[in-house]
N, C-alpha and C positions, 0 to 999 in steps of 0.2 A: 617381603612383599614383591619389590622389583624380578626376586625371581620366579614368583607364581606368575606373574605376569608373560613373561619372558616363554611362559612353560607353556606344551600344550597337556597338563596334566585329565587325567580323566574325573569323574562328579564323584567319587572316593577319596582320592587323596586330594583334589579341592576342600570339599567339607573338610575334614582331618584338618588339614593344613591350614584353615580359614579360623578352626575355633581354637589350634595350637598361637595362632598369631593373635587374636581376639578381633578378626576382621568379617566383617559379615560377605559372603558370597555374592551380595549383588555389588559393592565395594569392587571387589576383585573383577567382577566381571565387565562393570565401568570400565577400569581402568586399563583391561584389555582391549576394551574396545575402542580407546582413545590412542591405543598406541598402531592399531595395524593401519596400515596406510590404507589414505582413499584412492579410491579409483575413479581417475580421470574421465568424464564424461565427454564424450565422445557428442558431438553438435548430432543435431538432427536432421535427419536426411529432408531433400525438400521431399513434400508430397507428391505420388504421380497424378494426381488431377488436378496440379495445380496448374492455375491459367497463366500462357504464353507470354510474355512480354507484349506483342502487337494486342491482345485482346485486354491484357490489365490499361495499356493505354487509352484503349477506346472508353474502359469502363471508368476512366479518371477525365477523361475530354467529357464525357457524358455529365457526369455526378458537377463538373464544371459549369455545364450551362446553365446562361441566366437564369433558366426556367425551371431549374431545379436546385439552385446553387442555396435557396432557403432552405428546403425541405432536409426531412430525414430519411436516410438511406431506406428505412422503411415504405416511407410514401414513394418512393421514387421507384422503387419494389413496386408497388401494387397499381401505380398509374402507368408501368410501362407494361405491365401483365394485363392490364385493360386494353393498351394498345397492342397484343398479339407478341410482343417483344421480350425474351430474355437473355440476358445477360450473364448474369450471374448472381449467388443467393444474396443475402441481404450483410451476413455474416462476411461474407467476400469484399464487398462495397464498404465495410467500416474497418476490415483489415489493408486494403487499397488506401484509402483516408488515411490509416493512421501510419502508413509508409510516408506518405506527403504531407507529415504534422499537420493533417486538417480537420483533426475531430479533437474538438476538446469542449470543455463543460460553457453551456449556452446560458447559463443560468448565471441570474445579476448576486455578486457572492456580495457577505459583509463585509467591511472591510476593519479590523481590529485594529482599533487606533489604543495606540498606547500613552496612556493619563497616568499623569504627575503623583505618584505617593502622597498623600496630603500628611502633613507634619503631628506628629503625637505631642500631646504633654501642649499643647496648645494655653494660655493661661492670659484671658484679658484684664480683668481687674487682681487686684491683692486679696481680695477675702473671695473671688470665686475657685472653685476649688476645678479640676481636671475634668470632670463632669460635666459640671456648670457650663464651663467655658464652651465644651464641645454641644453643648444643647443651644448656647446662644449663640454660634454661631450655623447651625443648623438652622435654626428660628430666621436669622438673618439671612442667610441664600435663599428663603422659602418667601421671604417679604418680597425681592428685587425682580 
């Protein structure tokens, strides 16, 4: 097997060679593909339209003000396109943001509190039986 692998054999002596070993073709071809090496990914150029360092500043002093410091990059979008004003898209404004860890979820989350296993095999009197006991005290937290 290590040397079908190893091999750049053609889809004849593949098959052959696949039902002489008792291995099925997709098997083999797995396990070639796990051996050739990856290829290094090479980072991503910036973009040519991306905006200047002096205008991302403006657009982060801006998204700053008090007067906009609640809203979302959306609104801020369509009230400064009211006032004759653009900047840049909106899509721009929450990649800005998320360079200056300032966009994150606004919404009040739950918070998962982690509660005590409650004890099995629970047994308050002698003649109640494991059931019993768990029904009586069910009965009893529902009285208080």
């Amino acid at each position: 097997m290590a040397q079908l692998v190893g091999a750049k054999p053609t889809l004849g002596i593949v098959a052959a060679a696949c039902d002489a070993l008792g291995v099925s073709r997709a098997t083999l071809y797995r396990r070639c593909a796990a051996v050739r090496p990856v290829a290094a990914r090479l980072p991503r150029p910036a973009p040519a339209r991306k905006l200047p360092p002096p205008e991302r500043n403006r657009v982060i002093n801006l998204l700053r003000e008090p007067q906009y410091v609640d809203l979302a990059p959306a609104e801020i979008y369509a009230t400064l396109l009211d006032q004759g004003i653009y900047h840049c898209s909106i899509r721009t404004m929450y990649r800005i943001l998320h360079e200056y860890a300032e966009v994150r979820e606004r919404r009040q989350q739950r918070r998962h509190i982690v509660y005590q296993k409650p004890e099995s095999g629970l047994v308050v009197g002698h003649h109640q039986t494991d059931g019993a006991a768990k029904m009586d005290l069910l009965l009893s937290l529902c009285h208080h």
